[in-house]
ZAMARGU-4260 file (C-alpha; in steps of 0.2 Angstrom, whole numbers, plus 5000, padded with zeros to 4 digits):
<rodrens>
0) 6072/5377/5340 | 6064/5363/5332 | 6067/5358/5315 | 6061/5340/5309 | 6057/5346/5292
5) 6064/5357/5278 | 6066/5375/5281 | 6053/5387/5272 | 6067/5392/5256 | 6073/5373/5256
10) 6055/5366/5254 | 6052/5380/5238 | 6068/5373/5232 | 6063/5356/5234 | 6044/5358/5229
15) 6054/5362/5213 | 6064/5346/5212 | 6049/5338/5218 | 6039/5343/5202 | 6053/5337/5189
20) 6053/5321/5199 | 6034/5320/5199 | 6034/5321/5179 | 6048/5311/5178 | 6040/5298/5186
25) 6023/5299/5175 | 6034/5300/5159 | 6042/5282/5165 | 6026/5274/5169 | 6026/5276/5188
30) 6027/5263/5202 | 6017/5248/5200 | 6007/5251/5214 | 6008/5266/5216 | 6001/5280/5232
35) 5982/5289/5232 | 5990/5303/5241 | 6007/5312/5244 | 6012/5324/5257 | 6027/5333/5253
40) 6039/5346/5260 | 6030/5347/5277 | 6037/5348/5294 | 6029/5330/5301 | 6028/5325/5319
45) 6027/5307/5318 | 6025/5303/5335 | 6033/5285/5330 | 6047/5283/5342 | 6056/5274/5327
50) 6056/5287/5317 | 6049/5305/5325 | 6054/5315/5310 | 6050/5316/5294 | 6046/5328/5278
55) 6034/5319/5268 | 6018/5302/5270 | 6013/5292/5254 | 5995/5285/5257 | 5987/5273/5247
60) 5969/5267/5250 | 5964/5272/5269 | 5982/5268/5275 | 5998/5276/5278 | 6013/5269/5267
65) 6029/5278/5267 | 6035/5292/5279 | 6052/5296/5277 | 6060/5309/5265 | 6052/5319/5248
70) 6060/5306/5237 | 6054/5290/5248 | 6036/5297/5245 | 6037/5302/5226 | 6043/5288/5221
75) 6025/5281/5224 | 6020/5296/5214 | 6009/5287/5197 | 5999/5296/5185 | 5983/5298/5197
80) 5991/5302/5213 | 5986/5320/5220 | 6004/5326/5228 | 6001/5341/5239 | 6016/5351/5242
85) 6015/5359/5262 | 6029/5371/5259 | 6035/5367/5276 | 6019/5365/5286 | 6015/5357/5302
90) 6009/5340/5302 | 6004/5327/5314 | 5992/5312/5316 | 5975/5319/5318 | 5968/5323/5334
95) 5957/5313/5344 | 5946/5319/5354 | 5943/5309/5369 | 5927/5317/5377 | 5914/5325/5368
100) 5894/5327/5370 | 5891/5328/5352 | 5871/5328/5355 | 5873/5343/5367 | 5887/5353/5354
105) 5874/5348/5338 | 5858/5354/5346 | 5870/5371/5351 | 5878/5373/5335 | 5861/5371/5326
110) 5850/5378/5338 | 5852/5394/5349 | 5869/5398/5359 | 5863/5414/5368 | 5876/5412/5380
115) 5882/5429/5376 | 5867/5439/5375 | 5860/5449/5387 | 5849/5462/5379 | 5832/5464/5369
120) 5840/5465/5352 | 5852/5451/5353 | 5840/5439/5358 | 5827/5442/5348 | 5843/5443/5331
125) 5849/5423/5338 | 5832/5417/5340 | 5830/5423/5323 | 5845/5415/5314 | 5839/5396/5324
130) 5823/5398/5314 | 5832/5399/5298 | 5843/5384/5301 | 5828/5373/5310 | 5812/5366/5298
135) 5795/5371/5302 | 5788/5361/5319 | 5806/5360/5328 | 5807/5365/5345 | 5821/5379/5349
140) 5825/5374/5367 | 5842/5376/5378 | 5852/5394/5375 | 5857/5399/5391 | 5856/5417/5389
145) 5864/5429/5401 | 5879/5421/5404 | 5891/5435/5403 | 5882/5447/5411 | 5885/5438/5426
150) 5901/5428/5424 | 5916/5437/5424 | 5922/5433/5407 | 5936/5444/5398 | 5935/5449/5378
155) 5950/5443/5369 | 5948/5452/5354 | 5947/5433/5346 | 5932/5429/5337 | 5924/5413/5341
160) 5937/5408/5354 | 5924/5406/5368 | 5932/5420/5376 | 5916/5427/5375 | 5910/5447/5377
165) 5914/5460/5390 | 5911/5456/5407 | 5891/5466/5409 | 5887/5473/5424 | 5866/5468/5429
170) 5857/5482/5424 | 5846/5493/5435 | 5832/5482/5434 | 5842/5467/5437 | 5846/5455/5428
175) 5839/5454/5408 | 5823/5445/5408 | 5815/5443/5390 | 5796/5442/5386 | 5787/5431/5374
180) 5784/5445/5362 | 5801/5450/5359 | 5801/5434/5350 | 5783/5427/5344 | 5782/5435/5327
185) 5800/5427/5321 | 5795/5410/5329 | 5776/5410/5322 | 5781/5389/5317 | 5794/5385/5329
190) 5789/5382/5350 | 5803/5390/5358 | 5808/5385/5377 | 5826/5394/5382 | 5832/5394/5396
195) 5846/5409/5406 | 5860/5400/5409 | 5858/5394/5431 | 5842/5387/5426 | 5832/5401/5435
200) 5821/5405/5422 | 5814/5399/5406 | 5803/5409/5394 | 5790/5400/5381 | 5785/5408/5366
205) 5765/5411/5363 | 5767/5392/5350 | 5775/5385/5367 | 5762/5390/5378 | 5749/5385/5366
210) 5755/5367/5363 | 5758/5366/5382 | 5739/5372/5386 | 5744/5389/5395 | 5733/5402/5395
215) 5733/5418/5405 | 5717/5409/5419 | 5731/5394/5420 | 5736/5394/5439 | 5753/5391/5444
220) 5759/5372/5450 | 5764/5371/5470 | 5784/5374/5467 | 5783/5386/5450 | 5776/5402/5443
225) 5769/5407/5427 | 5776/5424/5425 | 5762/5439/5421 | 5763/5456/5416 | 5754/5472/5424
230) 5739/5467/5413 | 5737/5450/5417 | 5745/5444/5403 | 5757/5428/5402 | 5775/5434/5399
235) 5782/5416/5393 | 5795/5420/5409 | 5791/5398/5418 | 5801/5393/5434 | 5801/5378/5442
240) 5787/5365/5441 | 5779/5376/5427 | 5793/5373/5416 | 5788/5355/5415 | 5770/5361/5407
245) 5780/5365/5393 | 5793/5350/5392 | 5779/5340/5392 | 5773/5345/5376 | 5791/5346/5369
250) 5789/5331/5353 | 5803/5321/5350 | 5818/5329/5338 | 5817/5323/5320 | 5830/5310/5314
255) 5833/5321/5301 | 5837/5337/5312 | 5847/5326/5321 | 5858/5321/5306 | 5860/5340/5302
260) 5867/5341/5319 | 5878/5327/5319 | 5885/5336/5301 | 5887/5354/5310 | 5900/5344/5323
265) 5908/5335/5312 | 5910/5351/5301 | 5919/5359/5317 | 5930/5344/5321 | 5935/5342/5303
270) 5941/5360/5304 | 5953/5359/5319 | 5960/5346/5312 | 5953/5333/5325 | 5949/5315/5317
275) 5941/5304/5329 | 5928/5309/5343 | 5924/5300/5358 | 5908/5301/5361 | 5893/5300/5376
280) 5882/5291/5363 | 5863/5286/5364 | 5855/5272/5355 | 5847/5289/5343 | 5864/5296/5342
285) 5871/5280/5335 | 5859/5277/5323 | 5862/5293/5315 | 5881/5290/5317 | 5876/5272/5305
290) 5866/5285/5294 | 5878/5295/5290 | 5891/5281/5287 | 5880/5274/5275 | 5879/5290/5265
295) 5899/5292/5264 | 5895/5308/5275 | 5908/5304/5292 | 5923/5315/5290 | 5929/5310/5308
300) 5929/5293/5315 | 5916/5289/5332 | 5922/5279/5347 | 5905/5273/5355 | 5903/5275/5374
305) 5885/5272/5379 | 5881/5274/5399 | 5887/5260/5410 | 5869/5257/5414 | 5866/5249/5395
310) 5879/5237/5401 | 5867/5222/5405 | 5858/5224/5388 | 5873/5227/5376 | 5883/5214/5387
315) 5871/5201/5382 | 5869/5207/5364 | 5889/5200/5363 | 5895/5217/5361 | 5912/5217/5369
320) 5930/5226/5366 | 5933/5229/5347 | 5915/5228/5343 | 5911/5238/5329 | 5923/5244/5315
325) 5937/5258/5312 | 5923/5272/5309 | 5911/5266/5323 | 5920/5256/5338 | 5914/5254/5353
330) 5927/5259/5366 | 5920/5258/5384 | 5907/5265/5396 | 5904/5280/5404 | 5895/5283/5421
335) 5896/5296/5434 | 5899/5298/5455 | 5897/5316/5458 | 5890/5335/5449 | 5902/5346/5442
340) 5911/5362/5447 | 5901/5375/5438 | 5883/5369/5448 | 5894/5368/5463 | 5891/5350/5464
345) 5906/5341/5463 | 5907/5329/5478 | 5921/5337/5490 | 5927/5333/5509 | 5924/5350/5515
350) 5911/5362/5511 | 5912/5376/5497 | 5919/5391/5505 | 5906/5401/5495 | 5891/5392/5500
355) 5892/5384/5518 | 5884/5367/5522 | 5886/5362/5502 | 5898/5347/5498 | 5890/5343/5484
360) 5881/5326/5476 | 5882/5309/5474 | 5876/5304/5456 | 5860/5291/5458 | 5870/5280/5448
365) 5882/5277/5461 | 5872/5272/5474 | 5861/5255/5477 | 5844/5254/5467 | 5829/5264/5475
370) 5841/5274/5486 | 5838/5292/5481 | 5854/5299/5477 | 5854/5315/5480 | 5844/5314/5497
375) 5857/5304/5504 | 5873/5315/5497 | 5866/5330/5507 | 5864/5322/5523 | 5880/5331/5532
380) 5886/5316/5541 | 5885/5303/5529 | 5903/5297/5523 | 5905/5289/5507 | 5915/5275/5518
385) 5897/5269/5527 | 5889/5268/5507 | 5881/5249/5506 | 5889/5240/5489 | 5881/5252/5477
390) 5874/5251/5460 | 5890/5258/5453 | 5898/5245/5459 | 5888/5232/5452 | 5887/5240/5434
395) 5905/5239/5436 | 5908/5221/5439 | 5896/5216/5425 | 5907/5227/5415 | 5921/5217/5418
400) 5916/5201/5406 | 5914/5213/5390 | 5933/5218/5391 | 5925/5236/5388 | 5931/5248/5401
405) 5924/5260/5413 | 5927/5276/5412 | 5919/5284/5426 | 5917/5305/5430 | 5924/5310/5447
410) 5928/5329/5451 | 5925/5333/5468 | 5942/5328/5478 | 5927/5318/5490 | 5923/5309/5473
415) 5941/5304/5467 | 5943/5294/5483 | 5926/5286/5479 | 5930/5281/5462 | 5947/5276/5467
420) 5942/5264/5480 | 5928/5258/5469 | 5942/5255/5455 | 5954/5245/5468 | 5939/5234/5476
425) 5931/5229/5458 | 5950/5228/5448 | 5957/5218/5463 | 5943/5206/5468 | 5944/5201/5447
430) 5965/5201/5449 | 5966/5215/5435 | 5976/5227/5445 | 5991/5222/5433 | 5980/5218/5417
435) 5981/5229/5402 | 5964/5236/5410 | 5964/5251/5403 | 5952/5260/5414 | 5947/5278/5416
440) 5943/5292/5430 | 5936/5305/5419 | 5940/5324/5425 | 5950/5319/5441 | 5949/5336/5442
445) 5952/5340/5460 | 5964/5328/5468 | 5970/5327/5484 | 5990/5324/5487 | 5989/5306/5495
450) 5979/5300/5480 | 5991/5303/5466 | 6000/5288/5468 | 5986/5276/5467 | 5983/5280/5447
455) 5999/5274/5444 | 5998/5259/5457 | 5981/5254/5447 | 5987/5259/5430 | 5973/5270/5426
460) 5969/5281/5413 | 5964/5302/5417 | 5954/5308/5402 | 5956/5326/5406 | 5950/5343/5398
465) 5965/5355/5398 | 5954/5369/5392 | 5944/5370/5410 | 5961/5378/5417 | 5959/5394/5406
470) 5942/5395/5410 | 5940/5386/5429 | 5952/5396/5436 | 5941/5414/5435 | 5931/5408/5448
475) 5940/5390/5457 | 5948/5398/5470 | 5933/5406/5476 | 5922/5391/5477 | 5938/5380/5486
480) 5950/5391/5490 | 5968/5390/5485 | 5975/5373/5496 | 5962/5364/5488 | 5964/5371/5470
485) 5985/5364/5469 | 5977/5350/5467 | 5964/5355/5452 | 5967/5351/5432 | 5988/5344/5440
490) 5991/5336/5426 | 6009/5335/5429 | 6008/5326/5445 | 5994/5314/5437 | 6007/5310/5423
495) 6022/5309/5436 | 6013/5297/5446 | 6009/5286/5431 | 5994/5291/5426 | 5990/5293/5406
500) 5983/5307/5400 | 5969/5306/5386 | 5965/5324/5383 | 5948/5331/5378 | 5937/5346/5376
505) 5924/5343/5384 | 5912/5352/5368 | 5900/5360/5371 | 5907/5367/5388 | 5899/5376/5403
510) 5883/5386/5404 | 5895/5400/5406 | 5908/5395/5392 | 5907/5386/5375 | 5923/5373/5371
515) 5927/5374/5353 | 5934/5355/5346 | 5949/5363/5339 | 5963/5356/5350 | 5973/5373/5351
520) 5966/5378/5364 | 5967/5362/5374 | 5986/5363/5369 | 5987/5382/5375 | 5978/5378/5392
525) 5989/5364/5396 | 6006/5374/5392 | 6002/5388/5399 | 5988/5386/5413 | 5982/5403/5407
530) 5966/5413/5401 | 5964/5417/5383 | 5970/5433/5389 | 5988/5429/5395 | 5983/5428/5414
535) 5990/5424/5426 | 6011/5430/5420 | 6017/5415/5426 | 6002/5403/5424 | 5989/5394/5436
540) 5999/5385/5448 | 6012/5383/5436 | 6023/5368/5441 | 6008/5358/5433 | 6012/5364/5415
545) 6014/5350/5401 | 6027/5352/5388 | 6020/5355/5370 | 6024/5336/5366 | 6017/5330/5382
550) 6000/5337/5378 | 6002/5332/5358 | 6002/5315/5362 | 5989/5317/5378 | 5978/5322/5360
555) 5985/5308/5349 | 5994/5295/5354 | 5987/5291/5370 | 5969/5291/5365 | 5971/5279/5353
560) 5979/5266/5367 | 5966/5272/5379 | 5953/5265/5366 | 5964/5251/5361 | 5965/5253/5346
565) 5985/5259/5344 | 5986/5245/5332 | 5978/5257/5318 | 5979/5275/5324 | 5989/5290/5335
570) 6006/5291/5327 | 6011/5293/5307 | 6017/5274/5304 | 6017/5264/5289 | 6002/5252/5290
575) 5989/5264/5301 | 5974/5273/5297 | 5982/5290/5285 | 5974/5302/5299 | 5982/5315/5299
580) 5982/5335/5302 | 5991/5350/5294 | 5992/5366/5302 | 5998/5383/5299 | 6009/5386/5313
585) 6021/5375/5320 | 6012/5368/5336 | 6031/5361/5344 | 6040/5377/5342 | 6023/5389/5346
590) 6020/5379/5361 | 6037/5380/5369 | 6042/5397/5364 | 6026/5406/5364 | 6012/5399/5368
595) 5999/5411/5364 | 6003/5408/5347 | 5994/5391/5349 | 5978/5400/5347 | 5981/5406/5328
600) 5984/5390/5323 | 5972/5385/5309 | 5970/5368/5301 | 5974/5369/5283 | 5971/5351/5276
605) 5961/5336/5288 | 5964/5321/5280 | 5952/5304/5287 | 5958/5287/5281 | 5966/5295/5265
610) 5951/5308/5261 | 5955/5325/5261 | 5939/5330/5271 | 5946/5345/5276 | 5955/5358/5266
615) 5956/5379/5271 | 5948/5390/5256 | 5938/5375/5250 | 5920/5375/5250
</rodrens>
């Protein structure tokens, strides 16, 4: 077992010492320049190949200055310095989240998650609580209800872990389908527009319908329905084209509810521990990002990725690698070839084996300017091979000049190939195959055995989200049967072939799970390769499992080098960023002895550039 620190009686003992130092020191005077913040008596993962271990950090100002033993630190200790004795807890540098869609999370956080709700009383009790949170005018959109009624999801007794309820059984009418009044006389000042989770069906409240000119004489568009009751009446159930009535008159969200969602995310990441977020961002989203950095309000750092198709604007605006600051940097841009697994649009070779003739999309991104995208992905016989120089390709060698990498989304075995031969051609015809490039195939999540080799032979980077195992595999096998799926979520044969693993949550998740920011259950997914519930025994293809350490530093460390900014952040050194996380269970020995205890890990102090901006019990 794993000890770097002191045992739990030796750090009472030397919490006592520690305090007779401590006074002992302020009697004398204290250093001349001495630390904001001490650390003492905790168990602390340094990640710092020079020194790996250590018991206690001094920080003064926003940067680390001492790790090393109890009396290194204390004897920084002066007069105003707050010294927080761990008694023996976990710490490591704070987490760093390398894929977030912190719009999307906000707006679920704030708004409705009725992802879990399948009946009239549930609906009508979350609609409810998003009026409460939301001012007068906001739209409530998104929700996704009825997810569990048709997913198979197991309960894990765990509340909040995105486990989510009891797998429900339709009823005998079919499938839950709400009507406007179940709602209208919560939501008589908020237009409501939620959808059930595939996107079948959306249902408007009577404000929705109103603002959207709907009346019960309103005739349904070619390609939608308005739904109607026995009576005549307009139920608020839209499909189709007659859901775009309603978006039309959807106004634009508030800068100031945008703020309060940005404040809901940061709230989450804050309390798993997890210090800087890398984010999808739009020009809004980082204008509330400047906002709240103005008003002292960020509690996590926010690496800046805006789409690769801004790359001709911000290029010539001069914003290149390092742009920005150590709160607000950006860090690369992000694009996409193919769909995902849970539409059943990932980009594959073969067909699904649940839905014959369906080998997924081709992201218009990709493809050359006026080409419709996703006309061209379903023609059976076309082969990525005979796609003309596309617009992907383009945006990526005007990206080249701005230093800022690509970091490009490929699932779909079909759309690894892609991207990797995209990645060759562009890197190579630059000579930047062997360049500290630093470029990244988001997800590679389904890859085939003749292409691992290649991220190592072009030094790439796989952001990956280790939570997708627990929740993927319910349903993978189904969709592409086991050959297939050895290749999905193998992180240890992207890591043996070179590649480095960022690690990410991928918040807010799937239409049929939510991710949660906390990084245990990343941690528990990737050592495992199990549900929440312990299944598989012996884990999802097993001979992909990461050590503990391995998926520490795919959370830490190697984020920070994928962003380039290693310099300042991802291990506990003297001279970095004092970023740093403490939890209540020790992640090394929990995640190679029993993993499940990963997921009662809690964060008990989040510390930000020397700020204690997190700390359990504290209001």
């Amino acid at each position: 077992m794993r000890r770097s620190g002191t045992t739990r009686l030796a750090a009472l003992a030397a919490g006592i010492l520690s305090a007779a130092t401590v006074a002992g020191a302020c009697a004398a005077g204290g250093p001349e320049d001495p630390a904001d913040l001490v650390l003492i008596n905790g168990d602390v993962y340094t990640l710092d190949e020079e020194r790996p271990a250590a018991e206690a950090i001094a920080v003064r100002g926003e940067r680390i200055v001492a790790v090393g033993s109890n009396a290194e630190a204390e004897a920084l200790v002066g007069r105003d310095t707050r010294v927080i004795d761990l008694d023996g807890a976990f710490v490591s540098p704070g987490f760093n989240d390398g894929h977030v869609h912190v719009e999307s999370t906000g707006a679920l956080i704030v708004g409705v998650n009725l992802l879990e709700v399948h009946e009239p009383e549930g609906f009508r009790e979350e609609i409810a609580q998003a009026v409460q949170r939301l001012a007068p005018g906001s739209w409530i959109t998104r929700g996704d209800w009825g997810a569990y009624e048709q997913w198979e999801v197991g309960s894990t007794g765990r509340e909040g872990d995105g486990g989510g309820a009891e797998a429900g059984e339709a009823g005998a009418d079919g499938p839950f389908t709400p009507h406007r009044d179940l709602i209208d006389d919560v939501t008589p000042d908020h237009p409501v527009l939620v959808n059930r989770f595939d996107r079948s069906m959306y249902l408007a409240n009577s404000r929705a319908l109103e603002l959207a000119g709907i009346t019960d004489a309103t005739p349904a568009p070619q390609g939608g329905t308005i739904g109607k009751g026995a009576d005549g009446r307009v139920t608020g159930i839209l499909t189709g084209t007659a859901v775009d009535l309603v978006r039309a008159a959807i106004t634009p969200k508030s800068f100031e509810q945008r703020l309060t969602e940005v404040r809901a995310v940061l709230r989450e990441a804050r309390e798993g521990g997890v210090t800087t977020i890398q984010d999808i961002t739009s020009s809004e989203q980082l204008r509330a990002y400047q906002e709240l950095r103005a008003r002292d309000e960020l509690t996590a750092r926010i690496n800046i990725r805006p789409s690769l198709d801004n790359v001709t604007h911000t290029g010539g605006l001069g914003i290149t690698r390092g742009f920005g600051d150590d709160w607000l940097r950006f860090i690369g841009y992000k694009a996409w070839v193919d769909g995902i697994m849970g539409g059943s649009s990932a980009m594959f070779y073969e067909e699904y084996d649940h839905a014959p003739g369906n080998f997924g999309i081709v992201r218009q991104i990709m493809l050359p300017e006026g080409i419709d995208g996703l006309a061209l992905s379903l023609a059976r016989d076309q082969n990525y091979t005979e796609f003309p120089k596309g617009n992907l390709q383009r945006l990526m060698e005007e990206a080249v000049p701005t230093g800022l990498p690509p970091h490009i989304h490929a699932i779909g075995d079909k759309a690894v190939k892609v991207l990797l031969d995209l990645f060759e051609a562009v890197l190579s015809d630059n000579d930047m195959i062997e360049a500290d490039h630093r470029w990244r195939m988001i997800h590679a999540q389904v890859v085939e055995e003749a292409d691992f080799h290649r991220f190592g032979d072009l030094n790439l980077v796989a952001e990956v989200n280790p939570y997708h195992i627990s929740d993927d595999m319910r349903w993978m096998e189904e969709r592409i049967g086991s050959e297939r799926s050895r290749g999905a979520y193998a992180f240890r044969a992207l890591k043996d072939a070179g590649a480095v693993l960022v690690f990410g949550s991928d918040s807010p998740g799937t239409n049929a799970a939510r991710y949660f920011l906390h990084p245990r259950y990343g941690l528990y997914a990737a050592v495992s390769r199990q549900t929440l519930t312990g299944d598989p025994a012996e884990g999802w293809f097993p001979e992909q499992r990461l050590t503990i350490e391995e998926a520490i530093e795919a959370y830490t460390r190697n984020p920070a080098w994928a962003s380039f900014e290693e310099d300042i952040k991802g291990t506990l050194t003297p001279g970095k960023l004092a970023d740093i996380a403490v939890f209540d269970v020790d992640l090394i020995e929990a995640g190679r002895e029993e993993p499940a205890r990963l997921l009662d890990a809690e964060a008990l102090y989040t510390i930000v550039g020397g700020r204690v901006v997190y700390e359990r019990g504290s209001p």
